[in-house]
N, CA, C and O atoms as a GROMACS GRO file, in nm:
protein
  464
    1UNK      N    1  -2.800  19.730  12.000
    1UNK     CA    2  -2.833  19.840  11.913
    1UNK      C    3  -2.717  19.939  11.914
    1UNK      O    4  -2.675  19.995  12.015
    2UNK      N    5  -2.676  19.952  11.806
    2UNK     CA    6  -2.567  20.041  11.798
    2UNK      C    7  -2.623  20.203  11.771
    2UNK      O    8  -2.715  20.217  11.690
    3UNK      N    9  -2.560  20.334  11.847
    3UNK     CA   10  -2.577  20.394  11.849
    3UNK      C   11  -2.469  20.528  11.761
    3UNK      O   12  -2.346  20.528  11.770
    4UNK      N   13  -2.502  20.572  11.728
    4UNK     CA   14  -2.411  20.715  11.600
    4UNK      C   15  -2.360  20.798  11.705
    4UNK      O   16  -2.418  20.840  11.805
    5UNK      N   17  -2.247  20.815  11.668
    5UNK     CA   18  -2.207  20.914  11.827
    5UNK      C   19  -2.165  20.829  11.914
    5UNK      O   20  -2.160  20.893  12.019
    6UNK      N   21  -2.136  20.736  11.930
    6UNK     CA   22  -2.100  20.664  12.126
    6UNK      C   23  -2.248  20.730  12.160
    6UNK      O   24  -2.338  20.781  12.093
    7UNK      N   25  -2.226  20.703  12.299
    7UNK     CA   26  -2.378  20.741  12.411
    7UNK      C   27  -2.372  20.584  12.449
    7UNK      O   28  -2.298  20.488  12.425
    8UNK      N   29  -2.504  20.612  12.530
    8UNK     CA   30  -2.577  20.512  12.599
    8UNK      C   31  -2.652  20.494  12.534
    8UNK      O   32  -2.710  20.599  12.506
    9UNK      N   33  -2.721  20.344  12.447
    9UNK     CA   34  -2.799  20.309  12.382
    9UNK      C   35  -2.955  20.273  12.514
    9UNK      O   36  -3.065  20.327  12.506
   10UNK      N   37  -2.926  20.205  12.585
   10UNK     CA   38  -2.994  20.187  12.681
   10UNK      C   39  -3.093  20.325  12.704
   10UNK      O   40  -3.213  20.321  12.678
   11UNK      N   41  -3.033  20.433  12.750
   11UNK     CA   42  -3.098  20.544  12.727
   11UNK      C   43  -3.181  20.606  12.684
   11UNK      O   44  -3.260  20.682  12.741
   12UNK      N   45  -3.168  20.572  12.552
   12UNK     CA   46  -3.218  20.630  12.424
   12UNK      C   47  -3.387  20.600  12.426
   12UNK      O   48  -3.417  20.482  12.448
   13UNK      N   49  -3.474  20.675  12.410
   13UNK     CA   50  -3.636  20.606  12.415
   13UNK      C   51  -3.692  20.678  12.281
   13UNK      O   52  -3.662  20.796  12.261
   14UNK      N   53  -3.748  20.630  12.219
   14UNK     CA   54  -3.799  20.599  12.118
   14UNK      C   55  -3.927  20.624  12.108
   14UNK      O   56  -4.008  20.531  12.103
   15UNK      N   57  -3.970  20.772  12.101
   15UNK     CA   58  -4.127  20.804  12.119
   15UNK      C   59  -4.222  20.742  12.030
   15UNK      O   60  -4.338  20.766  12.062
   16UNK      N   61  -4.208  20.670  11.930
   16UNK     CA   62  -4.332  20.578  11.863
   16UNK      C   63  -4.293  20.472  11.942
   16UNK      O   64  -4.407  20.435  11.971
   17UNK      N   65  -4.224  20.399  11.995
   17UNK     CA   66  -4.216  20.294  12.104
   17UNK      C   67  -4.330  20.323  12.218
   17UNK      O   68  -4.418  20.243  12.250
   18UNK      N   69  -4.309  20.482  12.286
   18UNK     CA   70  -4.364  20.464  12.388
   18UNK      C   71  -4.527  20.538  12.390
   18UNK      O   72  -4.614  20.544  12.477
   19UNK      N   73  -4.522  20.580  12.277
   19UNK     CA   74  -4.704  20.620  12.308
   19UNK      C   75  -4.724  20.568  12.150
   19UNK      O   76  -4.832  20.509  12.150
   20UNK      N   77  -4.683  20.566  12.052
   20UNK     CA   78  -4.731  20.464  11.923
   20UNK      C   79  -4.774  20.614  11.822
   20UNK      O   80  -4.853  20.612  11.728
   21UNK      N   81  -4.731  20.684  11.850
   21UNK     CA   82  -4.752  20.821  11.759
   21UNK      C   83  -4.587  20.863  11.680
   21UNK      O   84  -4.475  20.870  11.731
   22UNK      N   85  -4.623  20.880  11.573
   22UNK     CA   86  -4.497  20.897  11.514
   22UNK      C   87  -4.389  21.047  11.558
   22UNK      O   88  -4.268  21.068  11.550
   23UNK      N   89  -4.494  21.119  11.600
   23UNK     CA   90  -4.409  21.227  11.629
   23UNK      C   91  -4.368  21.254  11.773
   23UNK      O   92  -4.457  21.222  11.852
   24UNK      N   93  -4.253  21.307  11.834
   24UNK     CA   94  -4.240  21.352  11.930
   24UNK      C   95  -4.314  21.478  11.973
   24UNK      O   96  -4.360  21.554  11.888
   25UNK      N   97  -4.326  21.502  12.105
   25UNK     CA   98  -4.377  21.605  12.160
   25UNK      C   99  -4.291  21.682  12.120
   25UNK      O  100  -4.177  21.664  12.076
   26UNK      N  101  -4.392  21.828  12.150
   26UNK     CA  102  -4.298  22.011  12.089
   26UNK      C  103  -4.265  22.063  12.236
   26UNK      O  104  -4.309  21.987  12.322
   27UNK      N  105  -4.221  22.136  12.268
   27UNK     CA  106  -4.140  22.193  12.356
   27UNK      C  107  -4.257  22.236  12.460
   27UNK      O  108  -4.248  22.218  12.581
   28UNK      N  109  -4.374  22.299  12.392
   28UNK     CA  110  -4.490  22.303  12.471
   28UNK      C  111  -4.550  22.202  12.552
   28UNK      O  112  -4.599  22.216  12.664
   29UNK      N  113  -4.539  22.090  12.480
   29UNK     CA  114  -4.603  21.961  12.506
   29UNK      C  115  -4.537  21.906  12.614
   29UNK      O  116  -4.601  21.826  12.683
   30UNK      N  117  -4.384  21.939  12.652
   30UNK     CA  118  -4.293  21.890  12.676
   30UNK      C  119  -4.288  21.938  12.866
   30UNK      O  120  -4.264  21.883  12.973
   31UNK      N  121  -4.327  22.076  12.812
   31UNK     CA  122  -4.390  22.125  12.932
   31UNK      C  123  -4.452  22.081  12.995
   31UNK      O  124  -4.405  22.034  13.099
   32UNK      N  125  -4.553  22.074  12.974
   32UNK     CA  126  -4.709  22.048  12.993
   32UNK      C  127  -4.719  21.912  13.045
   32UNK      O  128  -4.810  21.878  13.120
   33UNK      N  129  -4.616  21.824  13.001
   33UNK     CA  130  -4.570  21.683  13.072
   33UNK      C  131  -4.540  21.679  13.173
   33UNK      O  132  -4.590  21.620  13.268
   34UNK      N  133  -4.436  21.755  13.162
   34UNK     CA  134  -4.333  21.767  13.279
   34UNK      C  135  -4.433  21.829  13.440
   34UNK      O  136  -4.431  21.780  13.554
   35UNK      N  137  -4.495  21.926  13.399
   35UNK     CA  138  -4.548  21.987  13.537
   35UNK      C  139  -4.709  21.922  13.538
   35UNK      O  140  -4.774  21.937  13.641
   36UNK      N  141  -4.774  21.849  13.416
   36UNK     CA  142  -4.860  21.720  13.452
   36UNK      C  143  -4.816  21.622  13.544
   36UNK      O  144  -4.868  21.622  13.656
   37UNK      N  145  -4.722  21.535  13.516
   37UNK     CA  146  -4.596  21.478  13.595
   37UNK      C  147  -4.572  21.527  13.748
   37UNK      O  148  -4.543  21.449  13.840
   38UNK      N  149  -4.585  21.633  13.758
   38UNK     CA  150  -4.512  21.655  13.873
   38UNK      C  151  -4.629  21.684  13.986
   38UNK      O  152  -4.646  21.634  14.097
   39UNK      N  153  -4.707  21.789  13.910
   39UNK     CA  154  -4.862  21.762  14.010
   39UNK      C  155  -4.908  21.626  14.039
   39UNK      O  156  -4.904  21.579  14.153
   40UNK      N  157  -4.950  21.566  13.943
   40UNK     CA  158  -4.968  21.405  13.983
   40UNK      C  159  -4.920  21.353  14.070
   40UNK      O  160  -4.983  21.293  14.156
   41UNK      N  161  -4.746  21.370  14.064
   41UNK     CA  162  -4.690  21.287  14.175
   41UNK      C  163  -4.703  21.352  14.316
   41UNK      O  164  -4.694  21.282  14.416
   42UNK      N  165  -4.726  21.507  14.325
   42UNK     CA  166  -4.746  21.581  14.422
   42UNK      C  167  -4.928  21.511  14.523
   42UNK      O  168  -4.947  21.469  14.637
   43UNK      N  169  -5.026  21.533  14.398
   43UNK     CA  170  -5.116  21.492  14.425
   43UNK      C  171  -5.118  21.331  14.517
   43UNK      O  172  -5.188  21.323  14.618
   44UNK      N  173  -5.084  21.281  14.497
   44UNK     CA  174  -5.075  21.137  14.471
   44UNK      C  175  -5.035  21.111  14.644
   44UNK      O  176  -5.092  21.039  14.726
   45UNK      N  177  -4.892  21.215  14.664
   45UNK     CA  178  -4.844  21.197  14.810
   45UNK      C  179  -4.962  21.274  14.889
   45UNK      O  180  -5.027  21.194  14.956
   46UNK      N  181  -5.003  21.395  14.899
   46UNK     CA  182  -5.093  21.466  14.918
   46UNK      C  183  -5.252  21.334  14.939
   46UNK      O  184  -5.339  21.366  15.020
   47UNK      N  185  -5.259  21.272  14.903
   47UNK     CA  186  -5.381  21.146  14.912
   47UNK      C  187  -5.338  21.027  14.997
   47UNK      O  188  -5.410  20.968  15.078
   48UNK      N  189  -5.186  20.995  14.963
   48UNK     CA  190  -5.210  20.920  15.065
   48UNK      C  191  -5.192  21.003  15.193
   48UNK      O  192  -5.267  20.945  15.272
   49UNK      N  193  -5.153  21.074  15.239
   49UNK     CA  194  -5.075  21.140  15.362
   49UNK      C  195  -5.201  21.172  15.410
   49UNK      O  196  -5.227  21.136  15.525
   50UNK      N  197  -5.304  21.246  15.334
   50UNK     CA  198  -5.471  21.243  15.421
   50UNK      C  199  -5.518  21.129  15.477
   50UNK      O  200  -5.552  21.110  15.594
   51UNK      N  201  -5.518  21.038  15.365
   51UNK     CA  202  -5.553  20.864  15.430
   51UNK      C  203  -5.540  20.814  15.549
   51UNK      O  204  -5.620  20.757  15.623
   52UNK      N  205  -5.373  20.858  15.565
   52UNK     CA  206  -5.288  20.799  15.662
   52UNK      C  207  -5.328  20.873  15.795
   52UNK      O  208  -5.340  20.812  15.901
   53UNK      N  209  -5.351  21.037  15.780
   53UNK     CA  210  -5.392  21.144  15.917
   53UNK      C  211  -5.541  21.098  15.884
   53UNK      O  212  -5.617  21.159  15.959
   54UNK      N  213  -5.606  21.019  15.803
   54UNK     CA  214  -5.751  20.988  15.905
   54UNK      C  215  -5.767  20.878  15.956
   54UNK      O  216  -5.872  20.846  16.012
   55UNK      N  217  -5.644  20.786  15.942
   55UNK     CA  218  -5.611  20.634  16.010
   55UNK      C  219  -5.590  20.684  16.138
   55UNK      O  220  -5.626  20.612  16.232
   56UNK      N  221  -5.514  20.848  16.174
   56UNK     CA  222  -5.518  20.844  16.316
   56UNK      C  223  -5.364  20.825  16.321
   56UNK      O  224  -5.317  20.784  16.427
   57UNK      N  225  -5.269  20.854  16.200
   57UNK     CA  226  -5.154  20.865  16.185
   57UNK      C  227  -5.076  21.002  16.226
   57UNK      O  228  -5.107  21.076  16.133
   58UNK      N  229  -4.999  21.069  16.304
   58UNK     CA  230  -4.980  21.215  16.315
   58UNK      C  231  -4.866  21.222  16.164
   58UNK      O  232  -4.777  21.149  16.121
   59UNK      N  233  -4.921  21.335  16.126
   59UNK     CA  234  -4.922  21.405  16.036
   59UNK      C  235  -4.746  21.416  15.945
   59UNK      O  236  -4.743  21.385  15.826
   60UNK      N  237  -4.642  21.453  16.002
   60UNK     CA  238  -4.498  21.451  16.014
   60UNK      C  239  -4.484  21.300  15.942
   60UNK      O  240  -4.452  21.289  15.824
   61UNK      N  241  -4.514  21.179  16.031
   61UNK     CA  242  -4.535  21.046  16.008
   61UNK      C  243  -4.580  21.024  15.876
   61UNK      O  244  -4.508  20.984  15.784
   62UNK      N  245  -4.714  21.053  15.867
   62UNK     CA  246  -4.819  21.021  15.736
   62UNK      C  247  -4.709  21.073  15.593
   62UNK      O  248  -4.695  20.995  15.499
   63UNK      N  249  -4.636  21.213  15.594
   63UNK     CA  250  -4.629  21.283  15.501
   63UNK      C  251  -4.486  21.202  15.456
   63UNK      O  252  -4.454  21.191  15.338
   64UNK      N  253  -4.398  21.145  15.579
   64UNK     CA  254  -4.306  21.085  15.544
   64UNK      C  255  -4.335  20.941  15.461
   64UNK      O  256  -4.273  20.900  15.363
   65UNK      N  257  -4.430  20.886  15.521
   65UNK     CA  258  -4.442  20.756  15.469
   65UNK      C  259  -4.542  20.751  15.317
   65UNK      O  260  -4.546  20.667  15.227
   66UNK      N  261  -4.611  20.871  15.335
   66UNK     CA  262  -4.643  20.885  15.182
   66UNK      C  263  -4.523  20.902  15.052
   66UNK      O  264  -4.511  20.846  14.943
   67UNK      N  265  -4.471  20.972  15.099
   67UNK     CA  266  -4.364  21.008  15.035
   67UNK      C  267  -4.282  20.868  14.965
   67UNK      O  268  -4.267  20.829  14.849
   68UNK      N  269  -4.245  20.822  15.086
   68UNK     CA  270  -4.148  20.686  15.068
   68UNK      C  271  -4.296  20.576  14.987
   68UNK      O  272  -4.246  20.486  14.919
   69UNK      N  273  -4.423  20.572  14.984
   69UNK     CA  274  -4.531  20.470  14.939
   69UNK      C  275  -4.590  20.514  14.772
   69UNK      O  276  -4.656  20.442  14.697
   70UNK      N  277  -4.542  20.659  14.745
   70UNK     CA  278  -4.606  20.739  14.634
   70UNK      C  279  -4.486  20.665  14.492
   70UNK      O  280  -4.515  20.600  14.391
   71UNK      N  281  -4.331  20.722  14.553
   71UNK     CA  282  -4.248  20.634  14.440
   71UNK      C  283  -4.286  20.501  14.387
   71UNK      O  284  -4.256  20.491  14.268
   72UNK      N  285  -4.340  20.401  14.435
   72UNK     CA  286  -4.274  20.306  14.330
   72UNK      C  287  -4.489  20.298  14.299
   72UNK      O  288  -4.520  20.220  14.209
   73UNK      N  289  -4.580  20.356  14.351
   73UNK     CA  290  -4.686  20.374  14.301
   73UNK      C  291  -4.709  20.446  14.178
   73UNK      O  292  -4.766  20.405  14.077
   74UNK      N  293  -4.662  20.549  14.196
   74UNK     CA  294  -4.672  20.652  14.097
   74UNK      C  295  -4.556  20.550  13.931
   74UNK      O  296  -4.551  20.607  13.822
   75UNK      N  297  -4.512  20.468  13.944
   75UNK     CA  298  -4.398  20.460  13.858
   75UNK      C  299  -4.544  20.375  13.793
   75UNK      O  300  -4.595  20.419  13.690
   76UNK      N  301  -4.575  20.308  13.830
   76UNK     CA  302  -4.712  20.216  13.824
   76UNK      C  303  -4.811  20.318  13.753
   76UNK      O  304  -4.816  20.328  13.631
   77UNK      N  305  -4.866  20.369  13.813
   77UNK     CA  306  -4.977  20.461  13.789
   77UNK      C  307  -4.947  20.540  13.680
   77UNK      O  308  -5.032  20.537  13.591
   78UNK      N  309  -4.880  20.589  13.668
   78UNK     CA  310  -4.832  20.739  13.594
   78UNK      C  311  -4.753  20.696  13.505
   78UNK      O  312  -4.693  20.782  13.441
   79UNK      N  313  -4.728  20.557  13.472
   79UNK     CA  314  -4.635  20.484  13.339
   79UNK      C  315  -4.617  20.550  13.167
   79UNK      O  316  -4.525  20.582  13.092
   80UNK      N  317  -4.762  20.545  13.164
   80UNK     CA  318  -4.746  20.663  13.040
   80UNK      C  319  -4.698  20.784  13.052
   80UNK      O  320  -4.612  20.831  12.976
   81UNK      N  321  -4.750  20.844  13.149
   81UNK     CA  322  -4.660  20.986  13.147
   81UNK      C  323  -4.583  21.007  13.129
   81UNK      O  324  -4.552  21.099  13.054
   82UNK      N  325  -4.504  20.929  13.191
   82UNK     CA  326  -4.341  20.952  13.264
   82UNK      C  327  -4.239  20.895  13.143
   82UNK      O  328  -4.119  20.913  13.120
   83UNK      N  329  -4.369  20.802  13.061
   83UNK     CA  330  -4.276  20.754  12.940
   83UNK      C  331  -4.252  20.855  12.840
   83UNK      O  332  -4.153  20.871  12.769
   84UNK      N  333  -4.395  20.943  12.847
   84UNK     CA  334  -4.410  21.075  12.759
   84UNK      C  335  -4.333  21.166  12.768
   84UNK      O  336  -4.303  21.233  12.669
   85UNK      N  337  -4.278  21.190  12.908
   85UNK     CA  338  -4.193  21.288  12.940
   85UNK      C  339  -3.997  21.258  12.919
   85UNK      O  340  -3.903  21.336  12.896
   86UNK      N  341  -4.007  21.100  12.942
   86UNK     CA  342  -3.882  21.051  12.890
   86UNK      C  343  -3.877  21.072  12.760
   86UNK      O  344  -3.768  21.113  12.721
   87UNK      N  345  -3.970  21.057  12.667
   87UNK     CA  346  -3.948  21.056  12.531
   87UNK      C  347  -3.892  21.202  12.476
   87UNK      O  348  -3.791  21.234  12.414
   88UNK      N  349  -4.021  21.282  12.533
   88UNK     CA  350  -3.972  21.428  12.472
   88UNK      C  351  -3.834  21.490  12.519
   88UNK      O  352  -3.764  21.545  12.435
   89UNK      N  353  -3.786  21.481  12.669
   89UNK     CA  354  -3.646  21.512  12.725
   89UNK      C  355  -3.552  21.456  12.645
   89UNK      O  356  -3.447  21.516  12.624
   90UNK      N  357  -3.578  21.323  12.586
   90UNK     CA  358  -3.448  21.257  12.490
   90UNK      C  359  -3.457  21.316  12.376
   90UNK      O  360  -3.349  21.327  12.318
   91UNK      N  361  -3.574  21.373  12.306
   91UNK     CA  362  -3.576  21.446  12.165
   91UNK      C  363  -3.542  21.570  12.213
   91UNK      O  364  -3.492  21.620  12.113
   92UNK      N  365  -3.537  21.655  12.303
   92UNK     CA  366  -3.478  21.757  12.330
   92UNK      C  367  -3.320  21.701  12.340
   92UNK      O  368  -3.256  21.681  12.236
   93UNK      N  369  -3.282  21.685  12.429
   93UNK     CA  370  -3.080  21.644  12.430
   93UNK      C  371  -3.091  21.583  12.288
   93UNK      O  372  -3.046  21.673  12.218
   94UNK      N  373  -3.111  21.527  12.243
   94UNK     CA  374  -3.057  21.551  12.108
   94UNK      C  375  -3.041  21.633  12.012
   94UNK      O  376  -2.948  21.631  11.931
   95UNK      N  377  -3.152  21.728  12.018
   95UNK     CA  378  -3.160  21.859  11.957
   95UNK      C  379  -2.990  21.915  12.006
   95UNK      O  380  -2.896  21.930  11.928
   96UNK      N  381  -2.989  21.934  12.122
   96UNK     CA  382  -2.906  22.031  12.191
   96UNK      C  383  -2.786  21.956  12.134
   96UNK      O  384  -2.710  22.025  12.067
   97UNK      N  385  -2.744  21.779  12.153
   97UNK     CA  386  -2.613  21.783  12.097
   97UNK      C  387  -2.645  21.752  11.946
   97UNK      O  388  -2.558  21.667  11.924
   98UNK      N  389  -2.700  21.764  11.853
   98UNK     CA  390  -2.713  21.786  11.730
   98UNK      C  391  -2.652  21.986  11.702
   98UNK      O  392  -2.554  22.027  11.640
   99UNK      N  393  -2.714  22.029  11.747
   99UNK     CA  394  -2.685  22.175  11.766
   99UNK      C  395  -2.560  22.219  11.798
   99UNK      O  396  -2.504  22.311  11.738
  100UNK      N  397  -2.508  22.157  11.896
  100UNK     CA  398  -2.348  22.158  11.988
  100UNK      C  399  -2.273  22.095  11.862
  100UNK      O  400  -2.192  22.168  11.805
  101UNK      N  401  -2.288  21.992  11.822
  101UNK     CA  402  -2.208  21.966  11.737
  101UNK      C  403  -2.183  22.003  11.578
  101UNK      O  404  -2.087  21.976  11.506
  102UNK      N  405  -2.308  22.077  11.548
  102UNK     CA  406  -2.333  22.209  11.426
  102UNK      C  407  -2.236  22.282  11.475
  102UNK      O  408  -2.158  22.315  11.386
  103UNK      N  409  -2.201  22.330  11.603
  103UNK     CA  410  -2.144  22.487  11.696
  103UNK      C  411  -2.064  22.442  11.628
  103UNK      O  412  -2.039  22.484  11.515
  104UNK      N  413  -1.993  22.319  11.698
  104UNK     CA  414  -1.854  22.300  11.736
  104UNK      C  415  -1.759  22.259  11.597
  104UNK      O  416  -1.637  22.279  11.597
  105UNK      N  417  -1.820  22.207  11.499
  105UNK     CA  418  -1.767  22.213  11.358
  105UNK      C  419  -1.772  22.319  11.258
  105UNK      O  420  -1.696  22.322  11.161
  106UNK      N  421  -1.875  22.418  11.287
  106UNK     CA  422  -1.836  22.551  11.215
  106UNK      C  423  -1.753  22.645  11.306
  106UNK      O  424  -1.746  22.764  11.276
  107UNK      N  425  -1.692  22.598  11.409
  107UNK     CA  426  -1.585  22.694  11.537
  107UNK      C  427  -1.458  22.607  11.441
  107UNK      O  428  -1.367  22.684  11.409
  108UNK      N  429  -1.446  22.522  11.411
  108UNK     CA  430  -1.325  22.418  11.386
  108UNK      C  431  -1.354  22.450  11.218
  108UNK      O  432  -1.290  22.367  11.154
  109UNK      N  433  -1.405  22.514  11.155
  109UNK     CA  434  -1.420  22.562  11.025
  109UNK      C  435  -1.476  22.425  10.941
  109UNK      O  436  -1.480  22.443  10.820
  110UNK      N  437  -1.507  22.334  10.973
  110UNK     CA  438  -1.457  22.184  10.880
  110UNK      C  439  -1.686  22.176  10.869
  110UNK      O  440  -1.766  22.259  10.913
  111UNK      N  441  -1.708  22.075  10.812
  111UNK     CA  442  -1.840  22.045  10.796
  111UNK      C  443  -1.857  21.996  10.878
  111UNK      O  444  -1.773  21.936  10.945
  112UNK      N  445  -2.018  22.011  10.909
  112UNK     CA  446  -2.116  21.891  11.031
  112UNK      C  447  -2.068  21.784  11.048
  112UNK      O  448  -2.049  21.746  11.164
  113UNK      N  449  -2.035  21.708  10.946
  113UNK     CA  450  -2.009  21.553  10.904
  113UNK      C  451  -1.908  21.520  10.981
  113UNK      O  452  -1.910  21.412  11.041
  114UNK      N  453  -1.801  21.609  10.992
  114UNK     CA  454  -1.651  21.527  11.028
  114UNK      C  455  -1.585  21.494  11.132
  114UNK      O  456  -1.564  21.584  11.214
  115UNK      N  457  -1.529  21.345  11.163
  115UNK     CA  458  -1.501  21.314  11.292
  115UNK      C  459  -1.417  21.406  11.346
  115UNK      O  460  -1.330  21.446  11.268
  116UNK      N  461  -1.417  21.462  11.481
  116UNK     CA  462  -1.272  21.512  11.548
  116UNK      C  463  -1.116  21.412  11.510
  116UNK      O  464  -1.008  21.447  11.557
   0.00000   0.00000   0.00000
């Protein structure tokens, strides 16, 4: 897949790819992902690490090994999310270098359009 601009095509995620809705999330939404996202994964270590201190695990132990058992769970678990939150972060950086590159061709006087 060829990409406009160079970049990393690989990168690139494609929010009707990843939740099947044509529009990307709004900046609110984007939020609201992001610190959904992050409680979850907080939560998530927080459950097992109790588990583990009522196995009779000391506590230091439990919180470490939750930690290291929550990553590749949570990637599992939380798949949509995290796809939700990839999607909207990539429609944001593009905004920003869509924008940067509006800056940077009316600083150089010339139109949007034109290669350096």
């Amino acid at each position: 897949m060829a990409v406009a601009g160079g970049g990393y095509p690989w990168r690139r995620v494609r929010w009707d790819a990843v939740s099947g809705s044509q529009s990307p999330p709004a900046g609110s939404a984007l939020a609201r992902d992001i610190a959904l996202y992050t409680v979850a994964r907080f939560a998530l270590v927080a459950v097992i690490a109790l588990v583990l201190v009522l196995a009779g695990v000391p506590l230091l132990v439990a919180v470490l090994l939750a930690l290291v058992v929550a990553l590749p769970l949570s990637m599992v678990l939380f798949r949509s999310l995290r796809g939700r939150m990839a999607a909207g972060l990539a429609v944001a950086r593009e905004r920003r270098n869509a924008e940067r590159s509006r800056l940077r061709a009316e600083l150089r006087g010339g139109g949007g359009d034109e290669p350096r």
